[in-house]
PDB file of the backbone (N, CA, C, O) and the ligand in Angstrom, with CONECT records:
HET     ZN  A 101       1
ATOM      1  N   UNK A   1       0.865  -1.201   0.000  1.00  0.00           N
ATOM      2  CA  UNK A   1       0.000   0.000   0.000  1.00  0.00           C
ATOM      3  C   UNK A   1       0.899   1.248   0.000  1.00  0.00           C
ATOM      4  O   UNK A   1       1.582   1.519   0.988  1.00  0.00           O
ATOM      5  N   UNK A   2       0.898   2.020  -1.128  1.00  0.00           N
ATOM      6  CA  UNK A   2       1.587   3.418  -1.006  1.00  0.00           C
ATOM      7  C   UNK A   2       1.125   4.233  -0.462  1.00  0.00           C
ATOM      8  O   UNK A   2      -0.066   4.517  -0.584  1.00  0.00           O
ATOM      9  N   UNK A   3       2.171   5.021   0.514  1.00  0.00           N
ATOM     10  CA  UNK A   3       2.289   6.291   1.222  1.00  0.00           C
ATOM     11  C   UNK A   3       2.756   7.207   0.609  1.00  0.00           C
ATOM     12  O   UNK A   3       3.948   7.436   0.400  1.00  0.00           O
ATOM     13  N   UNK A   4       1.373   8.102   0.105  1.00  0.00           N
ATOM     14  CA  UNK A   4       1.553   9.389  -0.275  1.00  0.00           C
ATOM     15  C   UNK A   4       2.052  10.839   0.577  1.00  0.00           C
ATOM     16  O   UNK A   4       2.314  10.923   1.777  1.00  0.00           O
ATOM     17  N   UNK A   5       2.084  11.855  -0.392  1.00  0.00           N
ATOM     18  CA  UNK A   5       1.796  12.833   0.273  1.00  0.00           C
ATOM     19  C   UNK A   5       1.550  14.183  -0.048  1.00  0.00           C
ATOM     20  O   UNK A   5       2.330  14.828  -0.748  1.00  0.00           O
ATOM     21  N   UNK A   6       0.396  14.699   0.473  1.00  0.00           N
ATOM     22  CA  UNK A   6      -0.481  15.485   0.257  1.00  0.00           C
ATOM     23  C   UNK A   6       0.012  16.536   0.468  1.00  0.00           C
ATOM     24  O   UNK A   6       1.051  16.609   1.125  1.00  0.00           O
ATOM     25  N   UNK A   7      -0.718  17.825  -0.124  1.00  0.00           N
ATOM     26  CA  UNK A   7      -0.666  19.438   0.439  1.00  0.00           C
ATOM     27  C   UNK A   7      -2.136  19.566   0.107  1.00  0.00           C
ATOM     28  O   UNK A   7      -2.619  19.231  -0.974  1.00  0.00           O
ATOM     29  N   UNK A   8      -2.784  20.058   1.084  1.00  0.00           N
ATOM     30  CA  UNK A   8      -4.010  20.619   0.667  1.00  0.00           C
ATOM     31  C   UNK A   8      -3.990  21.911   0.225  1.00  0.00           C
ATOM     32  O   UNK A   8      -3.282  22.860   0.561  1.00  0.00           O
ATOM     33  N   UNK A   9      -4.923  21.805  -0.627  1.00  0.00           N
ATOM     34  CA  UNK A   9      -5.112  23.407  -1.255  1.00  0.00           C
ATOM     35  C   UNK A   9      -5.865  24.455  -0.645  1.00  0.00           C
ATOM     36  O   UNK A   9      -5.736  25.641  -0.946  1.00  0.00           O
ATOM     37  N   UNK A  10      -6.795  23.929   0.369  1.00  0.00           N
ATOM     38  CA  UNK A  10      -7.535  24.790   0.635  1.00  0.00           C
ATOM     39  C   UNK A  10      -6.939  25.613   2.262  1.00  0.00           C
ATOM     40  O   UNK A  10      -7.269  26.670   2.801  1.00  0.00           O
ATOM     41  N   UNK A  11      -6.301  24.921   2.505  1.00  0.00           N
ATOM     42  CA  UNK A  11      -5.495  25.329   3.890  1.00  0.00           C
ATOM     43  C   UNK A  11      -3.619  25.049   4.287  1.00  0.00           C
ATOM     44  O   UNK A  11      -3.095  25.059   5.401  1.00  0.00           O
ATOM     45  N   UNK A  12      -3.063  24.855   3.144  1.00  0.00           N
ATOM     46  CA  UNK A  12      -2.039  24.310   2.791  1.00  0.00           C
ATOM     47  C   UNK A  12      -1.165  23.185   3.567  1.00  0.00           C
ATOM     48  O   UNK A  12      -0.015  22.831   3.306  1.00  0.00           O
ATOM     49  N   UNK A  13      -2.018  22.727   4.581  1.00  0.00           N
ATOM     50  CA  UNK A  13      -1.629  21.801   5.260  1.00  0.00           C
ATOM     51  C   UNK A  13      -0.937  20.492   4.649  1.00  0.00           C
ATOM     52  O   UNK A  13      -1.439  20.147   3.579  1.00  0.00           O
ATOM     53  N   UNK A  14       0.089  19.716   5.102  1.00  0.00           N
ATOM     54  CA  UNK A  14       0.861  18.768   4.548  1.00  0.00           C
ATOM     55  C   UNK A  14       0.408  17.553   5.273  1.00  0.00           C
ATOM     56  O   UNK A  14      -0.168  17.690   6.352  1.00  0.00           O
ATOM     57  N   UNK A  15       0.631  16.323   4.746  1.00  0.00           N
ATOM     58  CA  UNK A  15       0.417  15.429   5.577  1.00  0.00           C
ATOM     59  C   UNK A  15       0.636  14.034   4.542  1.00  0.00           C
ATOM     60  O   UNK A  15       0.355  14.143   3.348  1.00  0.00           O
ATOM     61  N   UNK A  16       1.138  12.776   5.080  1.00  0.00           N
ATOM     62  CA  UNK A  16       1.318  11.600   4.489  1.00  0.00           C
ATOM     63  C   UNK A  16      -0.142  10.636   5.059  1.00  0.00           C
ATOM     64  O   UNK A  16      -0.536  10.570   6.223  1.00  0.00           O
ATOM     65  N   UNK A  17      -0.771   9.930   3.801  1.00  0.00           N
ATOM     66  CA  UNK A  17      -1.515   9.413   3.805  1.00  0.00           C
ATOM     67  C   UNK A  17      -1.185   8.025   3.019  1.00  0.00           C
ATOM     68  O   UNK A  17      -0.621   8.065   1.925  1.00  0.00           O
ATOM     69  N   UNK A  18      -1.697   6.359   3.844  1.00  0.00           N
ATOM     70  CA  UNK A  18      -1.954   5.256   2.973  1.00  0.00           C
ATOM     71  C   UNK A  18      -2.720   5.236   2.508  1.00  0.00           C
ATOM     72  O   UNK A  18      -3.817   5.104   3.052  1.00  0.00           O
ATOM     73  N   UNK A  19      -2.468   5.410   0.686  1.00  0.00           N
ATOM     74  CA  UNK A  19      -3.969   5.528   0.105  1.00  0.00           C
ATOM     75  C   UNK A  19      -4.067   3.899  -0.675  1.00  0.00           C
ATOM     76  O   UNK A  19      -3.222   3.344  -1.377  1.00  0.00           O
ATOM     77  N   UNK A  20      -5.429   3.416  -0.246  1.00  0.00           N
ATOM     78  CA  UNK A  20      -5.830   1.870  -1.341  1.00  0.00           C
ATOM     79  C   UNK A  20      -6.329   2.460  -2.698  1.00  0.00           C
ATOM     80  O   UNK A  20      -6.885   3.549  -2.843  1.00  0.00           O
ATOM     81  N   UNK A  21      -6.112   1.793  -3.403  1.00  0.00           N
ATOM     82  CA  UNK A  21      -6.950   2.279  -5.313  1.00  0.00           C
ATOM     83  C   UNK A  21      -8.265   2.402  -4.525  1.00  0.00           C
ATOM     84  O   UNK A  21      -8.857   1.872  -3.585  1.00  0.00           O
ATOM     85  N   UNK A  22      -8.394   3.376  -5.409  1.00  0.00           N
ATOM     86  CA  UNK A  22      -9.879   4.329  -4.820  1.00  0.00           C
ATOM     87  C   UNK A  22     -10.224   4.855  -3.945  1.00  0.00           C
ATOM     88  O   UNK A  22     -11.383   5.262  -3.875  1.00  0.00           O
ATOM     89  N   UNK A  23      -9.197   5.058  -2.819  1.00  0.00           N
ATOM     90  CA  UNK A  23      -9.671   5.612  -2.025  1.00  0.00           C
ATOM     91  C   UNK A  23      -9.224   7.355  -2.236  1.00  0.00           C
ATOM     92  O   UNK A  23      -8.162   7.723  -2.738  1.00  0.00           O
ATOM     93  N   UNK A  24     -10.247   8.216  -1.751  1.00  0.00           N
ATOM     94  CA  UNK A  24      -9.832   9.623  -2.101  1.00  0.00           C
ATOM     95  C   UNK A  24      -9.720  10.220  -0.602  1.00  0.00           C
ATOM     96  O   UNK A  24     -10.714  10.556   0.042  1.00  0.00           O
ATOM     97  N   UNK A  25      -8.657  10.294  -0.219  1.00  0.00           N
ATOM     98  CA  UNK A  25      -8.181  11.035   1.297  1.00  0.00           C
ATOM     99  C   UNK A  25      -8.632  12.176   1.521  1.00  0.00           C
ATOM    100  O   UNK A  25      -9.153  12.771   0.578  1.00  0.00           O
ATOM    101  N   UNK A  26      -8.572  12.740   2.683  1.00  0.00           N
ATOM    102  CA  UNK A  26      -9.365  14.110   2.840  1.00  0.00           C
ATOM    103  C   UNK A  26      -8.161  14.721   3.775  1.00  0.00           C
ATOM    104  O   UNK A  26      -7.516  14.120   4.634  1.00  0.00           O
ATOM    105  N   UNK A  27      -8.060  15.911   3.413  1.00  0.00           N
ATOM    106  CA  UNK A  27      -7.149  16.866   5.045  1.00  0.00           C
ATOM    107  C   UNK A  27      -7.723  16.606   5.799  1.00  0.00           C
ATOM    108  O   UNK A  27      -8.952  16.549   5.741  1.00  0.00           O
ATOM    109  N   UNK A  28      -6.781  16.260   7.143  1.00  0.00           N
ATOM    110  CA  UNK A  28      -6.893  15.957   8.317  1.00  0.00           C
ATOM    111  C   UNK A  28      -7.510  17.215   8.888  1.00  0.00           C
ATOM    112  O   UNK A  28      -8.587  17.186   9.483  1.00  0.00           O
ATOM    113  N   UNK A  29      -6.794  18.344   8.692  1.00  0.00           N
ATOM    114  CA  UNK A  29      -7.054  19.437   9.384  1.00  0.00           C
ATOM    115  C   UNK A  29      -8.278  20.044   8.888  1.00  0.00           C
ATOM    116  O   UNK A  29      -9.044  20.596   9.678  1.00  0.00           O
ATOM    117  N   UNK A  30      -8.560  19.976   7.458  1.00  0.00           N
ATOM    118  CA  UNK A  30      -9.907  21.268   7.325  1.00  0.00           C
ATOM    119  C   UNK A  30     -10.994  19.982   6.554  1.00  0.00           C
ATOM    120  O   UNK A  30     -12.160  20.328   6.362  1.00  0.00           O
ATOM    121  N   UNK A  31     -10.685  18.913   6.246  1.00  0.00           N
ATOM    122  CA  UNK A  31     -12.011  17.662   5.506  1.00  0.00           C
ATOM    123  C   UNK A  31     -12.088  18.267   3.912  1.00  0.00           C
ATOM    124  O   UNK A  31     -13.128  18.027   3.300  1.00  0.00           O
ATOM    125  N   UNK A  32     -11.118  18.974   3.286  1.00  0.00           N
ATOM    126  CA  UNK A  32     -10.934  19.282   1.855  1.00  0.00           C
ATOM    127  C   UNK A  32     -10.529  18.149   1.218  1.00  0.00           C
ATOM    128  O   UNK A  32      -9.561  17.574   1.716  1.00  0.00           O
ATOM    129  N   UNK A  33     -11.069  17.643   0.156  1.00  0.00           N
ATOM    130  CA  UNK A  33     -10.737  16.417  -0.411  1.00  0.00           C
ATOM    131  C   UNK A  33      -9.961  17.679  -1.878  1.00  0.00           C
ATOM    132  O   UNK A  33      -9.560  17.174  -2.926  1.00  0.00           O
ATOM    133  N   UNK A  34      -9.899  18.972  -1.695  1.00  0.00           N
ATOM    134  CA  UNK A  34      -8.899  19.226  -2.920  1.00  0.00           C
ATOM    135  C   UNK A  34      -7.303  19.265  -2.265  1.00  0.00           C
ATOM    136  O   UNK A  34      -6.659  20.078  -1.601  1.00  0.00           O
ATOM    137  N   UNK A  35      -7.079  18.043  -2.791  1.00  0.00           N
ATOM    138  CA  UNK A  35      -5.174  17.836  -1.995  1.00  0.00           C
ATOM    139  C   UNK A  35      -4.192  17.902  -3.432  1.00  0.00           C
ATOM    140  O   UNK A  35      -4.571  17.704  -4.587  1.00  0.00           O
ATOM    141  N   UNK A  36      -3.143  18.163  -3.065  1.00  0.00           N
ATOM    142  CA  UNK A  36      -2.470  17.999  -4.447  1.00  0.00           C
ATOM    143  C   UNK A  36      -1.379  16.628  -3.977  1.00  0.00           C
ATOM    144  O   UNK A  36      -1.101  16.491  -2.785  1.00  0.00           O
ATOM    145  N   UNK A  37      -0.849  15.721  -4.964  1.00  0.00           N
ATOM    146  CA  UNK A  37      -0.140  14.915  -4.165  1.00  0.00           C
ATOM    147  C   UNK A  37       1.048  15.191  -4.709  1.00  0.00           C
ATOM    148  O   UNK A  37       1.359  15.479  -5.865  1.00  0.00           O
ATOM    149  N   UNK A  38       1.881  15.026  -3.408  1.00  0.00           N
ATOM    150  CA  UNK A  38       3.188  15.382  -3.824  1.00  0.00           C
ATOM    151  C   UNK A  38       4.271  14.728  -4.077  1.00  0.00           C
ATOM    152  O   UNK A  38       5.077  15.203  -4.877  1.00  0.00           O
ATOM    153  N   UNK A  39       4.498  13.559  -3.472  1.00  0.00           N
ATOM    154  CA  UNK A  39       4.842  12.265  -4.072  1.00  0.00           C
ATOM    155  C   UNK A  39       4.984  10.613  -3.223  1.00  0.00           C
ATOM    156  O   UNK A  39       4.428  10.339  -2.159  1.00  0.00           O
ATOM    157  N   UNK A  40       5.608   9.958  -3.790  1.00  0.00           N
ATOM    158  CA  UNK A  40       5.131   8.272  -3.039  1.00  0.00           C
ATOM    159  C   UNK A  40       6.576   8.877  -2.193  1.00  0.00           C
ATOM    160  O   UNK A  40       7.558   9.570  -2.457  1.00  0.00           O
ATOM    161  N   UNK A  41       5.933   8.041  -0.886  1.00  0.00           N
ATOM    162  CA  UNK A  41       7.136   8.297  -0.002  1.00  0.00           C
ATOM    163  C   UNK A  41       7.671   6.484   0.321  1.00  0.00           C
ATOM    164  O   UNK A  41       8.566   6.282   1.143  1.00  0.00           O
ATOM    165  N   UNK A  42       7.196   5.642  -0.210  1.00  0.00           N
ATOM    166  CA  UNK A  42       7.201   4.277  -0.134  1.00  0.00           C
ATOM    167  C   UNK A  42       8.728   3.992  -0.636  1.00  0.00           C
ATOM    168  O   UNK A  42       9.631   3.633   0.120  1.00  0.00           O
ATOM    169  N   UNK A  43       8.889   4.249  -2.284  1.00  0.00           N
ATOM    170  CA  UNK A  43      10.410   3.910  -2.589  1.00  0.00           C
ATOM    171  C   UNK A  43      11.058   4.459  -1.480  1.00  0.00           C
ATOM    172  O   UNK A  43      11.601   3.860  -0.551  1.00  0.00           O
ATOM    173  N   UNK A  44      10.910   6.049  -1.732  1.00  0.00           N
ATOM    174  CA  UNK A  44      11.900   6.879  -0.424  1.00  0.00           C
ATOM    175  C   UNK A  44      12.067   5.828   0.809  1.00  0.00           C
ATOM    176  O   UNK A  44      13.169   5.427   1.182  1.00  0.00           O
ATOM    177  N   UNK A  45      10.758   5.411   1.427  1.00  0.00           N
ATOM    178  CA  UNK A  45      11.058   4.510   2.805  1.00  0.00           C
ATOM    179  C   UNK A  45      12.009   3.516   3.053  1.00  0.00           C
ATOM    180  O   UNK A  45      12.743   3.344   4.027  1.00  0.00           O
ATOM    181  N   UNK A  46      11.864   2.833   1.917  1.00  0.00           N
ATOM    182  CA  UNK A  46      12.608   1.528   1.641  1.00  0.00           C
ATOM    183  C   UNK A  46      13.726   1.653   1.377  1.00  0.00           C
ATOM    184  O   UNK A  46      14.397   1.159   2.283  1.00  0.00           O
ATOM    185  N   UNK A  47      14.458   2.143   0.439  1.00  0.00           N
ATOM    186  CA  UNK A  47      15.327   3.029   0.211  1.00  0.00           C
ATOM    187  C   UNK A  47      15.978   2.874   1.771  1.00  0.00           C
ATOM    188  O   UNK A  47      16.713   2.022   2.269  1.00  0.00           O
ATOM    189  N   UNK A  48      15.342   4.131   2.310  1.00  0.00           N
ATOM    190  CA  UNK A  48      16.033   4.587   3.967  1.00  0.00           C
ATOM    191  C   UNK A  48      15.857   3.393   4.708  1.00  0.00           C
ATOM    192  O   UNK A  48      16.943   3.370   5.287  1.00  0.00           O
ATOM    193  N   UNK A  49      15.238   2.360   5.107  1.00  0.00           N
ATOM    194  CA  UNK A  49      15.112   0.974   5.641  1.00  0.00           C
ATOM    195  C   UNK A  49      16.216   0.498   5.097  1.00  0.00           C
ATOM    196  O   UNK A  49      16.992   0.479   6.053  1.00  0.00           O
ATOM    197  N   UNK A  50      16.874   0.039   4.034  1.00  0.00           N
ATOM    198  CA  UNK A  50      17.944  -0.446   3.705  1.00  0.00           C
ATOM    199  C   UNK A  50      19.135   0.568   3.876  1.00  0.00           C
ATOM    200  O   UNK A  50      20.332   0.295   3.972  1.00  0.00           O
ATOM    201  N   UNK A  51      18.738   1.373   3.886  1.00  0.00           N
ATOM    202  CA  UNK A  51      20.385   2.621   4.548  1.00  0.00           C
ATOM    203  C   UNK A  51      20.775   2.212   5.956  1.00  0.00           C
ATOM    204  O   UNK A  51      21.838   1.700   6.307  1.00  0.00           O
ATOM    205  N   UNK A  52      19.540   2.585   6.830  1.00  0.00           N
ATOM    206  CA  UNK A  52      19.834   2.121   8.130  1.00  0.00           C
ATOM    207  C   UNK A  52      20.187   0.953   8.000  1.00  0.00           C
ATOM    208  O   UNK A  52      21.401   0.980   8.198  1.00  0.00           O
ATOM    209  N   UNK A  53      19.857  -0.164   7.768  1.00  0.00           N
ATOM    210  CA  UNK A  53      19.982  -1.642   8.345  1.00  0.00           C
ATOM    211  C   UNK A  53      21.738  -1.893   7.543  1.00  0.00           C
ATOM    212  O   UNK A  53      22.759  -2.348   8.060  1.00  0.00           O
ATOM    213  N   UNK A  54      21.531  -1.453   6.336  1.00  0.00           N
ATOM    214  CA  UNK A  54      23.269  -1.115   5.977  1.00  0.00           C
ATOM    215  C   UNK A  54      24.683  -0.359   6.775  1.00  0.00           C
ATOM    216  O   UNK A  54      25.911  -0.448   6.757  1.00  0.00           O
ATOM    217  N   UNK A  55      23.588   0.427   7.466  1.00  0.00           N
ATOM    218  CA  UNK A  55      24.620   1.359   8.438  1.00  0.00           C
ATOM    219  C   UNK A  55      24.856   0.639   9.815  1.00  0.00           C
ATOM    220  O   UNK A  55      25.935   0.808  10.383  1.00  0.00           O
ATOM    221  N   UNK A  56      23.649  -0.351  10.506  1.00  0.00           N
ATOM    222  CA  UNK A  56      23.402  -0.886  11.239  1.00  0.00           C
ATOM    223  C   UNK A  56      24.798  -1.819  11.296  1.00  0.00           C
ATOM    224  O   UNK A  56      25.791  -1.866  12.022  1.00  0.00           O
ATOM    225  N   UNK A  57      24.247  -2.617   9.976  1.00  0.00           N
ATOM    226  CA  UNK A  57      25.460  -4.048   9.721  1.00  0.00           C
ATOM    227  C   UNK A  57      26.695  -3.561   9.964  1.00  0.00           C
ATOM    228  O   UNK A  57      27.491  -4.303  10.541  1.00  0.00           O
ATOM    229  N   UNK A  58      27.196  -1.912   9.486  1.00  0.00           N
ATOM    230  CA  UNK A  58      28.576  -1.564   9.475  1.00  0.00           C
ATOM    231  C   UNK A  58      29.211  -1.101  10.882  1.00  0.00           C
ATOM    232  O   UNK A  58      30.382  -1.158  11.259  1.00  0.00           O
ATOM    233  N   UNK A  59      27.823  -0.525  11.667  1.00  0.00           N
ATOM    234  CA  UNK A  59      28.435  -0.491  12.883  1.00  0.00           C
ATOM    235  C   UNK A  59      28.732  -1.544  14.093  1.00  0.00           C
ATOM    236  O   UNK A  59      29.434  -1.543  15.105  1.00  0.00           O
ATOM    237  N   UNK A  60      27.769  -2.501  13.416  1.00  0.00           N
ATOM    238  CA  UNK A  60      28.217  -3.886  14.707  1.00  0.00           C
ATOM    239  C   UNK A  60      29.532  -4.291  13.987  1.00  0.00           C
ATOM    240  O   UNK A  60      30.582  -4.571  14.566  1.00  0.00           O
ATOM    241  N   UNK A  61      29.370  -4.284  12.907  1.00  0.00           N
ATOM    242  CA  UNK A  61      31.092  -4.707  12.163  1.00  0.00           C
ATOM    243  C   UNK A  61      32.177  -4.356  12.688  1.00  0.00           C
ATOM    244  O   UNK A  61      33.030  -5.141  13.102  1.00  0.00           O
ATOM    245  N   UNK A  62      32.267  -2.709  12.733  1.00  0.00           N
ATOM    246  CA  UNK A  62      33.000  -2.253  13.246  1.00  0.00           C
ATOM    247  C   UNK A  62      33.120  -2.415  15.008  1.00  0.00           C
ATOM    248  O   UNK A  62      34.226  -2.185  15.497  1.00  0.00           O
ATOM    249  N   UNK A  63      32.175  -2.741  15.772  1.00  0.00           N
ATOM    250  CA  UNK A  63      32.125  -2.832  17.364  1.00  0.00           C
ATOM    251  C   UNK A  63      32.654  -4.160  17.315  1.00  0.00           C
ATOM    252  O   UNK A  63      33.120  -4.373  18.434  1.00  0.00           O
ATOM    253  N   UNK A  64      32.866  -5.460  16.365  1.00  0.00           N
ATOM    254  CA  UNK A  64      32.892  -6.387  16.472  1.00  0.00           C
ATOM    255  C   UNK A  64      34.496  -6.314  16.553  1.00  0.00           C
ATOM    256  O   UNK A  64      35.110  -6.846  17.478  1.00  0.00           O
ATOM    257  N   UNK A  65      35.108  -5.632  15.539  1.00  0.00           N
ATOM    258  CA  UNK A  65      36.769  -5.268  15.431  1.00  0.00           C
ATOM    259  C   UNK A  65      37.293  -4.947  16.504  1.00  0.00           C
ATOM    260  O   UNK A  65      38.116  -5.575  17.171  1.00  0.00           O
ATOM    261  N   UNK A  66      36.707  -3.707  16.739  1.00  0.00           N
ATOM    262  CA  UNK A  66      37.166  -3.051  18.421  1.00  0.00           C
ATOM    263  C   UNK A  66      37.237  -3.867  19.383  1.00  0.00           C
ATOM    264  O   UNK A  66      38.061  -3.871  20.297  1.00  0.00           O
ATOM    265  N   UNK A  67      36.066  -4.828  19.130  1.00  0.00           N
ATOM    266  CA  UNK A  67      36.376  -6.254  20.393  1.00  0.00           C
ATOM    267  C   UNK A  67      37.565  -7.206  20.311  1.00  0.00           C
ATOM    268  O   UNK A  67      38.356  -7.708  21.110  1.00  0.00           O
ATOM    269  N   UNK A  68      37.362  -7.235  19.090  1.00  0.00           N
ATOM    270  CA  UNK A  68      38.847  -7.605  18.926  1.00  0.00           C
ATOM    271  C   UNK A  68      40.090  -7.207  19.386  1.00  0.00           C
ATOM    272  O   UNK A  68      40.900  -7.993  19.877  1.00  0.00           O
ATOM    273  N   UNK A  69      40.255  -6.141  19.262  1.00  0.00           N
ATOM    274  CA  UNK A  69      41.238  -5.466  19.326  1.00  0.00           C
ATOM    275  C   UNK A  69      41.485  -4.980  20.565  1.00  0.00           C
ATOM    276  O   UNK A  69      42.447  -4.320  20.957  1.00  0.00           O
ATOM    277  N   UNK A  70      40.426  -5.410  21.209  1.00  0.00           N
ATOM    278  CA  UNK A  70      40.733  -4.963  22.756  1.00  0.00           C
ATOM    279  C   UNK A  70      40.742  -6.446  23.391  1.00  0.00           C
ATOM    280  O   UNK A  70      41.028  -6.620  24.576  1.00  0.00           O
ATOM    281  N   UNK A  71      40.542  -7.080  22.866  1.00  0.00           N
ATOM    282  CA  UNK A  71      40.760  -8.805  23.234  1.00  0.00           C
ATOM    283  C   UNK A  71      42.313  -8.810  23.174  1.00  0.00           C
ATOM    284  O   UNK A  71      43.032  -8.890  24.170  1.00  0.00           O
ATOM    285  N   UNK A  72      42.803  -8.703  21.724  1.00  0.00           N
ATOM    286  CA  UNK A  72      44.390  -8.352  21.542  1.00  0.00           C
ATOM    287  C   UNK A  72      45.042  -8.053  22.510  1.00  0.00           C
ATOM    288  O   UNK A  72      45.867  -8.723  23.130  1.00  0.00           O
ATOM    289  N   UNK A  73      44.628  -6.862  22.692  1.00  0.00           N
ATOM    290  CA  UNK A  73      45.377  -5.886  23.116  1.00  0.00           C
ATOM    291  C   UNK A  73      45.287  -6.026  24.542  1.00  0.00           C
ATOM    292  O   UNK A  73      45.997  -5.257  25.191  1.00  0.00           O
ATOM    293  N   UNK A  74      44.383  -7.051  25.332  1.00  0.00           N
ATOM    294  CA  UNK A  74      44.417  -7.510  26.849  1.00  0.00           C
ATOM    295  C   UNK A  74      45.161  -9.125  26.775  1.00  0.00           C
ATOM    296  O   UNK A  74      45.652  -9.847  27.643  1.00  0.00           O
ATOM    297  N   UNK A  75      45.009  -9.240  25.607  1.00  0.00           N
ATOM    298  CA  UNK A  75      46.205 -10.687  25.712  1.00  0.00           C
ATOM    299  C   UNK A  75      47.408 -10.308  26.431  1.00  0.00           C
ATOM    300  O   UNK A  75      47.918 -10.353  27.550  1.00  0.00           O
ATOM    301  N   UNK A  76      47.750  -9.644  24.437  1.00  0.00           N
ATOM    302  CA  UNK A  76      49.444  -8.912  24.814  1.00  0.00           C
ATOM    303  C   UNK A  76      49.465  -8.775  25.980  1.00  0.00           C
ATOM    304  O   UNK A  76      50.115  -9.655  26.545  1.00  0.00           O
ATOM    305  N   UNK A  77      49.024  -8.033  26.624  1.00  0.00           N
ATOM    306  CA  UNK A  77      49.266  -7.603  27.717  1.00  0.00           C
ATOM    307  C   UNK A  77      49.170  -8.222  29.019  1.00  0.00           C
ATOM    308  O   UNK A  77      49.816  -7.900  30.016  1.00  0.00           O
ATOM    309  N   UNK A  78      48.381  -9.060  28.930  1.00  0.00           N
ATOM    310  CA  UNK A  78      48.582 -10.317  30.090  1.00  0.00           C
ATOM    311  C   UNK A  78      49.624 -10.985  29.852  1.00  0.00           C
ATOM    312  O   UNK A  78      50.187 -11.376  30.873  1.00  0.00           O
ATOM    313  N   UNK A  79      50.337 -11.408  28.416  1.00  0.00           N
ATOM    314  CA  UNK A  79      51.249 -11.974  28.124  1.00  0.00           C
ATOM    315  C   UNK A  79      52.671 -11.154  28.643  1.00  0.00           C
ATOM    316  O   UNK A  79      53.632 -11.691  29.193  1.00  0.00           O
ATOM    317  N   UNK A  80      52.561 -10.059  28.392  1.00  0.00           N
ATOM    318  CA  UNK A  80      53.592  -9.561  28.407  1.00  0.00           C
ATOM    319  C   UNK A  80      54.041  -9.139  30.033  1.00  0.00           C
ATOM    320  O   UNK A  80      55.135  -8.734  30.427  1.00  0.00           O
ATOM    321  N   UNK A  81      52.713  -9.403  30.856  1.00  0.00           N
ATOM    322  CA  UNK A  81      52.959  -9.158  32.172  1.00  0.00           C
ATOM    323  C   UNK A  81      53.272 -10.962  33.001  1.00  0.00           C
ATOM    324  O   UNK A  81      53.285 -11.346  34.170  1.00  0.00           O
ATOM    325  N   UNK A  82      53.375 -11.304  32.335  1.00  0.00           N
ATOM    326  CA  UNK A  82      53.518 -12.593  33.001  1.00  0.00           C
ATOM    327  C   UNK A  82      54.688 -13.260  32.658  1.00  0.00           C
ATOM    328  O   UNK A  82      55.105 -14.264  33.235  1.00  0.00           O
ATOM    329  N   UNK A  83      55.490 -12.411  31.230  1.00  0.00           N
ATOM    330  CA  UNK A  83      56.454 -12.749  30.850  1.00  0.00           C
ATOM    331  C   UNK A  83      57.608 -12.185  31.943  1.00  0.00           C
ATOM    332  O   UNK A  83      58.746 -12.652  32.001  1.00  0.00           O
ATOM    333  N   UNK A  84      57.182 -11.260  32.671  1.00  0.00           N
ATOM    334  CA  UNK A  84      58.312 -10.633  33.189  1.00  0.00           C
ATOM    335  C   UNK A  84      58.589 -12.080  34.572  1.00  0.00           C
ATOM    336  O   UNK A  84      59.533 -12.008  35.360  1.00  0.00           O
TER     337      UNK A  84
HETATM  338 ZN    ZN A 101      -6.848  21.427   4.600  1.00  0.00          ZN2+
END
């Protein structure tokens, strides 16, 4: 179901609406069914759903390294204190 989005004409109010085939939305604010639509915000969504969850993956990636590296870096260092 696409998420539009509206400007009404009669009160210039903005607003995103799920519209089904046939259905004709009305402003929330004044009940004007003259809206102009302004565009699908659905690709846009999805789109941004896969940015985040891409950005998501890169930051546990990266927290996953740092664990590493602080795993390392408490070895060495147990190692190197036990070497003495
Ligand atoms: Zn309105």
């Amino acid at each position: 179901m696409p998420i539009y989005e509206y400007a009404c004409r009669s009160c210039a109010h903005k607003f995103e609406q799920l519209v089904r085939s046939g259905d004709t939305p009305a402003c929330p604010s004044c009940r004007s069914v003259d809206l102009e639509r302004l565009l699908s915000l659905s690709a846009i969504s999805s789109d941004n759903t896969r940015q985040i969850s891409f950005n998501k993956a890169r930051a546990s990636a990266r927290r996953v390294q740092r664990d590493k590296d602080a795993a390392q870096a408490a070895y060495e260092k147990k190692h190197r204190e036990e070497g003495h």
